[in-house]
LUMLUMTOR-755205 format. One line per 4 residues: number of its first residue (from 1); their letters; for each residue y, z, x of C-alpha. Coordinates in nm, 4 decimals. Example, Ala and Ser with C-alpha at 12.3 -4.5 7.8 and 13.67 -1.06 7.14 Angstrom:
1	as	-0.4500:0.7800:1.2300; -0.1060:0.7140:1.3670 .
This chain:
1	xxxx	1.9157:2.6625:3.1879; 1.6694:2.6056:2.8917; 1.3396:2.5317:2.9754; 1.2097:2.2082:2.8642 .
5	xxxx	0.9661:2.2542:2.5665; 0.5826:2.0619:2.5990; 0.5968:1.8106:2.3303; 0.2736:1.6725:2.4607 .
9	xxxx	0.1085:1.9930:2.3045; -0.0908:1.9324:2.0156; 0.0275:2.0415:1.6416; -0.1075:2.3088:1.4935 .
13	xxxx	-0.1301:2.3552:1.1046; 0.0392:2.6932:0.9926; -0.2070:2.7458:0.7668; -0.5126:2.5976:0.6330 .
17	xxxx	-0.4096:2.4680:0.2502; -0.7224:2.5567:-0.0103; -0.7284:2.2917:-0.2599; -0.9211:2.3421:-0.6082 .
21	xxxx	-0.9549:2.0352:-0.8361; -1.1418:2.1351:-1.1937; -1.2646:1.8232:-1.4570; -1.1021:1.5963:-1.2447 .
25	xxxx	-1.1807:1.3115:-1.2425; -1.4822:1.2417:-1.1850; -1.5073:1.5930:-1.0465; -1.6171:1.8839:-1.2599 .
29	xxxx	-1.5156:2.1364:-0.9814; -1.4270:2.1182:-0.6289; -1.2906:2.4235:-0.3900; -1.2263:2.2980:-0.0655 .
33	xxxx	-1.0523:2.4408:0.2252; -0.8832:2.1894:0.4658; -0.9429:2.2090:0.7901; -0.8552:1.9553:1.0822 .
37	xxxx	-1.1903:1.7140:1.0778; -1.2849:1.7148:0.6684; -1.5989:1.5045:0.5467; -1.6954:1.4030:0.2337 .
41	xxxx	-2.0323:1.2954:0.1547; -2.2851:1.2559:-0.1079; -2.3497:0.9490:-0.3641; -2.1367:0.6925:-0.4956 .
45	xxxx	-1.8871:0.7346:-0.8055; -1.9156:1.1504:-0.7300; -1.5313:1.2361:-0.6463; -1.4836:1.1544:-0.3012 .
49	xxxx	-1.2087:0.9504:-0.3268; -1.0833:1.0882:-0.6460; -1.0084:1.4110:-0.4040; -0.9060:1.2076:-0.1008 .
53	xxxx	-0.6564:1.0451:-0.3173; -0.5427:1.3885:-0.4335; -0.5030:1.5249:-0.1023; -0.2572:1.2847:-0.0052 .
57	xxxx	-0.0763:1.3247:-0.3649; -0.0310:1.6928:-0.3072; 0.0873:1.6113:0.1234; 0.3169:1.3852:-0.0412 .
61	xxxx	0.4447:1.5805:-0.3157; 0.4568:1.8778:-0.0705; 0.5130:1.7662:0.2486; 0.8720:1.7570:0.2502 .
65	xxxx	1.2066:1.8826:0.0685; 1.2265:1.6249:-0.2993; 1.4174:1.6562:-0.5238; 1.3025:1.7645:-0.8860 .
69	xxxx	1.1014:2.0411:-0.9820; 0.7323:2.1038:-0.8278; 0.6394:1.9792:-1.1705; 0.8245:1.6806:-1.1644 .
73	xxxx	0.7887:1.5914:-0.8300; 0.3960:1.6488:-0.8345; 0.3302:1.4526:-1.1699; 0.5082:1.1466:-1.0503 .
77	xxxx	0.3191:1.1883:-0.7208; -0.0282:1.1691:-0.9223; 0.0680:0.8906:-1.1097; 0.2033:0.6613:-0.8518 .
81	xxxx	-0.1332:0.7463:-0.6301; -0.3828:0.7026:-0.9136; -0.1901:0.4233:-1.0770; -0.2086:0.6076:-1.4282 .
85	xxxx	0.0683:0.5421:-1.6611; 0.0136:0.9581:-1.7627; -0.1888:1.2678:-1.6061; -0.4036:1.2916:-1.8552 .
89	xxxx	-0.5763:1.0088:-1.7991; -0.7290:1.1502:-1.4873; -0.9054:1.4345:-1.7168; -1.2849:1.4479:-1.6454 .
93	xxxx	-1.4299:1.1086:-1.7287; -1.7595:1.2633:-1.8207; -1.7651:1.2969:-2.1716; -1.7930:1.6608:-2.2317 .
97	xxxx	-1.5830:1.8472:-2.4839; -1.3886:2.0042:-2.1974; -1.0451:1.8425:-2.2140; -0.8139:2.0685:-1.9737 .
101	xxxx	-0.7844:1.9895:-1.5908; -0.6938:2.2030:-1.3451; -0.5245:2.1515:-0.9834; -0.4311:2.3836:-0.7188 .
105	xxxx	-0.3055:2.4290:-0.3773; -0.2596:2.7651:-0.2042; -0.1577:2.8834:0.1252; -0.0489:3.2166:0.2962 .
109	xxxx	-0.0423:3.4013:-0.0647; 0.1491:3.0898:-0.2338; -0.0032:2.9068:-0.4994; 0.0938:2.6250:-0.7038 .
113	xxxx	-0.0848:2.5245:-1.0098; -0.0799:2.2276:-1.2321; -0.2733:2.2614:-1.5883; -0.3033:1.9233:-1.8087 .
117	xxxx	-0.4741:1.8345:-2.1310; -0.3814:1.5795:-2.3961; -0.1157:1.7350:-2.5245; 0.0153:1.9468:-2.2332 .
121	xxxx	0.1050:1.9645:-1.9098; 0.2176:2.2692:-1.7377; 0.2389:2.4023:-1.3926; 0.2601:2.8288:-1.2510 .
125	xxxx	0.4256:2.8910:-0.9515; 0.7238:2.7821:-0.7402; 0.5410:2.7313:-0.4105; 0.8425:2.6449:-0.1249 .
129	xxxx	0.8909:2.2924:-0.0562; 0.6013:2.2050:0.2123; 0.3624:2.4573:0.1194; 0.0717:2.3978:0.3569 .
133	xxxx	0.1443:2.1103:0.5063; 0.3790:2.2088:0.7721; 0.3514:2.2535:1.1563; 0.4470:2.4754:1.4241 .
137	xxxx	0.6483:2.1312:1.4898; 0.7835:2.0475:1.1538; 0.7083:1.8342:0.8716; 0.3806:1.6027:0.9001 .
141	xxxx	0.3254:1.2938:0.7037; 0.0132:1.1342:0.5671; -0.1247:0.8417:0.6409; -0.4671:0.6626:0.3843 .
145	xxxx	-0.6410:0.3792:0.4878; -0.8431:0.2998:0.1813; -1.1989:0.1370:0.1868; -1.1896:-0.2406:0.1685 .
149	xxxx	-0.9379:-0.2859:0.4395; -1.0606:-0.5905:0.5898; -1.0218:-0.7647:0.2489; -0.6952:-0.6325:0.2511 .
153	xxxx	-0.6202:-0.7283:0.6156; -0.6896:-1.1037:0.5334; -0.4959:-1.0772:0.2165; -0.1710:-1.0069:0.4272 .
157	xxxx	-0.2990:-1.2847:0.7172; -0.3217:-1.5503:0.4696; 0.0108:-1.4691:0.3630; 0.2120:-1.3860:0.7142 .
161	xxxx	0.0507:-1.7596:0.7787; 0.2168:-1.8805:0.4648; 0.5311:-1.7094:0.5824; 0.5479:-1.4688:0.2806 .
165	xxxx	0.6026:-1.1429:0.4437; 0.9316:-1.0315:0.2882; 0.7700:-1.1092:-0.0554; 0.4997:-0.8821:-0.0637 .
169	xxxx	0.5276:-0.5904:-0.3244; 0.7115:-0.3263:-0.1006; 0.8147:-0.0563:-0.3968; 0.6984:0.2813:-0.4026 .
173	xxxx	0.3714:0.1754:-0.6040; 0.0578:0.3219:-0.4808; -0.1998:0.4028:-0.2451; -0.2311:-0.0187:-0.1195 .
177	xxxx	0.1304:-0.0352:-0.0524; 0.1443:0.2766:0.1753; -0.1274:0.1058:0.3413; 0.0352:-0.2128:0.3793 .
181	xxxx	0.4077:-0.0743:0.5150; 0.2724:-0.0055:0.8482; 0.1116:-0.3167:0.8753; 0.3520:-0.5578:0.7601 .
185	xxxx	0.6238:-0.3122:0.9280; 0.4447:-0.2762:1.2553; 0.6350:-0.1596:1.5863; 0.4536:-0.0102:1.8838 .
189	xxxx	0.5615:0.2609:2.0885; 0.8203:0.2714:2.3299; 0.5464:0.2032:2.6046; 0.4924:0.5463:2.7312 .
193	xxxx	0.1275:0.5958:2.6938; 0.1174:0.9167:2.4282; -0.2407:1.0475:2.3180; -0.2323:0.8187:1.9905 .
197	xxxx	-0.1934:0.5015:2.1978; -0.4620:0.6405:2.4230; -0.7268:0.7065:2.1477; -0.6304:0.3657:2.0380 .
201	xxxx	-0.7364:0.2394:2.3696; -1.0600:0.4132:2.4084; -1.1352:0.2900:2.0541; -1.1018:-0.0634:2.1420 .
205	xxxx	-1.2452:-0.0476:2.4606; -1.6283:0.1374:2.3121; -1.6327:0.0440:2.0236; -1.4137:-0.2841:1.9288 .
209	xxxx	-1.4777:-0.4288:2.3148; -1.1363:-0.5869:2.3262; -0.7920:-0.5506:2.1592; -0.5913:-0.5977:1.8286 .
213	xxxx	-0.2522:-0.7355:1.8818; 0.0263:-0.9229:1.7395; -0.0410:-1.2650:1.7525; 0.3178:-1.3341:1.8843 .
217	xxxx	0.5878:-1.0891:2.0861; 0.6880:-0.8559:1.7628; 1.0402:-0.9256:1.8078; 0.9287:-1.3468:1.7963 .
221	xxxx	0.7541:-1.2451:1.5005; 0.9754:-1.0596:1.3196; 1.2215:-1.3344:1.3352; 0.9326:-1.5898:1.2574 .
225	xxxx	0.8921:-1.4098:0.9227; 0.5213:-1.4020:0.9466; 0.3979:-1.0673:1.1552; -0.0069:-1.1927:1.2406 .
229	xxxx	-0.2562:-0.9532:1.4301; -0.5339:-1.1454:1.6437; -0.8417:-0.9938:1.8033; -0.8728:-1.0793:2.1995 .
233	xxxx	-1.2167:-1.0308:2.3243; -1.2882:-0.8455:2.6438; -1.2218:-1.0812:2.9668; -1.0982:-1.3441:2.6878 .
237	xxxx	-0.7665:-1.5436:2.7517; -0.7342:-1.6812:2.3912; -0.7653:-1.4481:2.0907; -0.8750:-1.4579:1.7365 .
241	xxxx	-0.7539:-1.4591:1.3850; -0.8794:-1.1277:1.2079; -1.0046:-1.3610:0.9207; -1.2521:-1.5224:1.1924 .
245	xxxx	-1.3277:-1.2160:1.4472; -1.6618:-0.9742:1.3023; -1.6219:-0.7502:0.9936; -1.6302:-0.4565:1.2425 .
249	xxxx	-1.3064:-0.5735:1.4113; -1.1339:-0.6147:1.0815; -1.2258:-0.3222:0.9189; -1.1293:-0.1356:1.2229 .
253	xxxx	-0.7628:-0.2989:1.3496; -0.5819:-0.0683:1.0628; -0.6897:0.2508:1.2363; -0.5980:0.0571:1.5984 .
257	xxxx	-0.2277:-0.0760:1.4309; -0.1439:0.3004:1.2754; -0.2806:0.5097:1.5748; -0.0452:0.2735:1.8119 .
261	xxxx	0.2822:0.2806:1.5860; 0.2605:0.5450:1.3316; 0.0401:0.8323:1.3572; 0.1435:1.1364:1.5605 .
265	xxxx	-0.0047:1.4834:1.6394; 0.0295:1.7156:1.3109; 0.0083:1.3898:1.0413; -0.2371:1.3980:0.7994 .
269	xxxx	-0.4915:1.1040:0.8496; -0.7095:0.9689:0.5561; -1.0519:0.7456:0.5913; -1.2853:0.5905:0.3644 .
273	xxxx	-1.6181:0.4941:0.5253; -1.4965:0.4257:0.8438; -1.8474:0.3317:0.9056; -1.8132:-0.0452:0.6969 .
277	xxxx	-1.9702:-0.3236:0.8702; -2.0552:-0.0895:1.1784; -2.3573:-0.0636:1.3475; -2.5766:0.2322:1.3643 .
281	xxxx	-2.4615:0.2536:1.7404; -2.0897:0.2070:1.6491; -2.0770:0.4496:1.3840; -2.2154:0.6957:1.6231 .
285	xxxx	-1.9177:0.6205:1.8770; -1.6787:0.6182:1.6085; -1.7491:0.9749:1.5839; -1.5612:1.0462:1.9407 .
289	xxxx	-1.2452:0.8789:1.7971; -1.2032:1.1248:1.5369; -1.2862:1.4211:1.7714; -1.0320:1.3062:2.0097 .
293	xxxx	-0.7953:1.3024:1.7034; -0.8533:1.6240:1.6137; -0.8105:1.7366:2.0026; -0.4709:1.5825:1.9752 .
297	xxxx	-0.3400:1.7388:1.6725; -0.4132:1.5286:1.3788; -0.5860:1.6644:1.0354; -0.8187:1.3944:0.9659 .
301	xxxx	-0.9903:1.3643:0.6503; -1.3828:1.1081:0.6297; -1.5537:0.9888:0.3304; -1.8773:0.8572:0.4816 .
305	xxxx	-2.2910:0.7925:0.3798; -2.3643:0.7342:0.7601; -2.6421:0.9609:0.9103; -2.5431:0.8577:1.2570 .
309	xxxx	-2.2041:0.9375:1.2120; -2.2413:1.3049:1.0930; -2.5519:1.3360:1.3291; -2.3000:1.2598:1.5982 .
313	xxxx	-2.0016:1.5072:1.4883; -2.3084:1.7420:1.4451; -2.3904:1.6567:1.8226; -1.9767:1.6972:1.9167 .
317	xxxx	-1.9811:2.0709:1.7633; -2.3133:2.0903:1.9681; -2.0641:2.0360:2.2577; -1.8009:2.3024:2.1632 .
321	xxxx	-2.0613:2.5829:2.1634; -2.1455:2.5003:2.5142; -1.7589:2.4598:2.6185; -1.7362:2.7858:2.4528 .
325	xxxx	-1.9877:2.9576:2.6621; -1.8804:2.7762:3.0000; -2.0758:2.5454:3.0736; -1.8636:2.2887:3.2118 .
329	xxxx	-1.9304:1.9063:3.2873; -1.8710:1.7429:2.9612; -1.5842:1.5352:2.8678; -1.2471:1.7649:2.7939 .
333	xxxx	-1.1195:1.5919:2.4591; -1.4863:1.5018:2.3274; -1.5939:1.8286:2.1185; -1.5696:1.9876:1.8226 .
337	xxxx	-1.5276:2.3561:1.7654; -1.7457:2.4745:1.4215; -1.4571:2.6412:1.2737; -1.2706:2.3063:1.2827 .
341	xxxx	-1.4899:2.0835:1.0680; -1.5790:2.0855:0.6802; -1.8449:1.9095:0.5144; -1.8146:1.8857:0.1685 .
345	xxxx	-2.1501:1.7268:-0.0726; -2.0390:1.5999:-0.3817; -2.3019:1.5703:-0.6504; -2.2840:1.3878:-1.0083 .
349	xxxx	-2.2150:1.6730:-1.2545; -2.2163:1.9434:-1.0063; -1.9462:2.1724:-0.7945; -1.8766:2.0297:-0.4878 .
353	xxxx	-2.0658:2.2290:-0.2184; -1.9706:2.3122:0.1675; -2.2825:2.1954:0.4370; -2.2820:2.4941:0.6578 .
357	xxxx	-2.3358:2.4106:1.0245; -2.6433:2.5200:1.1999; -2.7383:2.4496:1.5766; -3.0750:2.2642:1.4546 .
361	xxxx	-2.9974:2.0632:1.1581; -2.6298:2.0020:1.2117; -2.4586:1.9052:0.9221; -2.6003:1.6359:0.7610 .
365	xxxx	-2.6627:1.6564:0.3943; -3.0346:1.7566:0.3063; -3.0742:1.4591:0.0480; -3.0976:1.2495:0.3806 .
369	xxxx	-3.4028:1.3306:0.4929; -3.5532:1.3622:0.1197; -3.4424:0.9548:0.1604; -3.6257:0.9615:0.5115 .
373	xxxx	-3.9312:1.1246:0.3726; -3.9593:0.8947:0.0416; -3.9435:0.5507:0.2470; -4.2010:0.6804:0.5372 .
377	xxxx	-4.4499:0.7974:0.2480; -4.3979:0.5080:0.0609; -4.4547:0.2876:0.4336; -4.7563:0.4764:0.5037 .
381	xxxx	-4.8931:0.3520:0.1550; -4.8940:0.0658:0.1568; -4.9911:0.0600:0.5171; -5.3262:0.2210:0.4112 .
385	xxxx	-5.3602:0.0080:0.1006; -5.3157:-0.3154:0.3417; -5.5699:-0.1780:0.6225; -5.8005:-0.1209:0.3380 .
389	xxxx	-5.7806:-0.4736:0.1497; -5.8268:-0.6307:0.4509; -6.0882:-0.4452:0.6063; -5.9510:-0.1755:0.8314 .
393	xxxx	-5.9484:-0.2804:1.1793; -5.9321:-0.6156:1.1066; -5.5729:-0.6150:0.9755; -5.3321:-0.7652:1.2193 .
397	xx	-5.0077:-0.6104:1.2444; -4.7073:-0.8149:1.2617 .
């Protein structure tokens, strides 16, 4: 008699896939490894999700027997993601006389490398199919919710209302329509409660305060042509359109819809600033959904400028040193081990540069508190300059 195996268990990478991007992009050089909660920070227009985007080209390319050469396969891949009509065009868009890009991927002594310029493009190494992106369970697959989704989400309301559903763009076309085939596509699960529809739960229950839903029974929908998600407060008997519930709620249903019908343990999840529209004290509790994910199996992958986010995965690492020692008490899927997160600052015009953890500062990015430091100097200024044009003591505060 076989013993029945624990599918409950969460997926385990086999390996943790090193990724090098060189003028890319925006990117003059990044060397990142992967590693199952990865952050990107640092300013606007620096790479972030130039290398997101890449990430999920190379899971896609990789993440499963194609057919076609790596070359082939991997080109189209980068195309379709970046909606370029040729490679080339995502050469570094800085100017410089550099004109030769360089990507890589390598894992357990495989590499695969792709070299383009304007009038090449070549690629060493015959990597086997899946090369880093496997499980101890098998093929993963990757999953990018893009920033803007609640502009998105209303796009597809407006026209599910309209009826329009089987006339939305469904080819194989890019980054929005990957996006979109979960939504428009949407089944739950089969009702047994497995950790994704859990985290989903907990997610609506801190931070969303009720739930995201189909407005109508799918199958009733489904037939009705027009799939529609509503919002149902807490205690509420009546929900709301997405188009009329808070930005929050909007911005967040996606990661509700995919965690509840698509995601599983060992998939590859994607983020942009899953901080928009969030409050301080949101973004902070957002935090625990992603270290739940991570508990559970999934590689997740964060761009994000919120302080209170990283000061909270800071705090969740915090928690995994003292679960590591023994102390016991705290909460068993709500921590962080340090060798499991990445922080990665991108800079204009410089290599992209790891934030090493440390017990007092955590991980947040030292150009921060520079921020911090300029606007309380610049407060205390004009603070003084006030008490002193109107006399000191006799300055009312308000």
């Amino acid at each position: 008699m076989h013993k029945a195996k624990n599918t409950n268990r969460p997926s385990k990478m086999l390996c943790k896939p090193q990724i090098v991007a060189q003028h890319f992009g925006p990117i003059e050089k990044a060397a990142i490894t992967l590693r199952p909660l990865t952050i990107f920070v640092g300013e606007s227009n620096t790479g972030k999700t130039y290398l997101s985007t890449l990430i999920f080209a190379l899971h896609r390319a990789f993440g499963k027997q194609r057919n076609g050469t790596h070359l082939e396969v991997f080109t189209a891949e980068l195309r379709r993601c970046f909606g370029v009509a040729s490679v080339p065009e995502l050469i570094r868009l800085s100017g410089n006389s550099c004109d030769k890009m360089k990507i890589a991927l390598r894992c357990s002594g495989n590499v695969f490398r792709l070299y383009a310029s304007e009038s090449e493009i070549r690629s060493e190494g015959e990597a086997p199919a899946a090369l880093g992106f496997c499980t101890e369970k098998g093929q993963s697959c990757a999953y990018y919710l893009p920033a803007g989704r609640r502009g998105i989400m209303q796009a597809h309301e407006a026209m599910a209302t309209a009826g329009q559903k089987q006339n939305l763009p469904m080819a194989d076309s890019g980054i929005l329509t990957d996006f979109l085939k979960p939504i428009v596509g949407y089944q739950e699960g089969n009702g047994v409660a497995n950790p994704m529809q859990r985290i989903a739960a907990a997610l609506e229950a801190e931070v969303l305060r009720g739930v995201i839903e189909p407005k109508h029974p799918v199958p009733e929908s489904v037939a009705m042509d027009s799939l529609e998600f509503q919002y149902r407060p807490r205690q509420a008997v009546r929900g709301l359109r997405l188009s009329q519930a808070s930005s929050m709620v909007s911005e967040l249903a996606p990661l509700v819809l995919f965690l509840r019908s698509v995601v599983r343990p060992g998939d590859l999840l994607i983020m942009e600033e899953p901080e928009a529209h969030l409050h301080p004290a949101a973004q902070s509790q957002l935090a625990f959904t992603f270290a739940r994910l991570v508990r559970a199996g999934v590689c997740v992958v964060v761009t994000t400028h919120s302080d209170w986010f990283l000061q909270q995965i800071g705090n969740l690492i915090r928690e995994g040193e003292l679960a590591g020692l023994g102390e016991k008490g705290g909460k068993p899927q709500e921590f962080l081990k340090k060798r499991e997160v990445g922080v990665w600052l991108f800079q204009k015009g410089c290599p992209v540069e790891e934030i090493k953890y440390n017990r007092i500062d955590g991980i947040e990015p030292s150009e921060y508190l520079d921020v911090a430091e300029e606007l309380y100097n610049r407060a205390a200024g004009l603070q003084n300059r006030l008490e002193e044009m109107k006399g000191g003591s006799q300055f009312e505060r308000k």
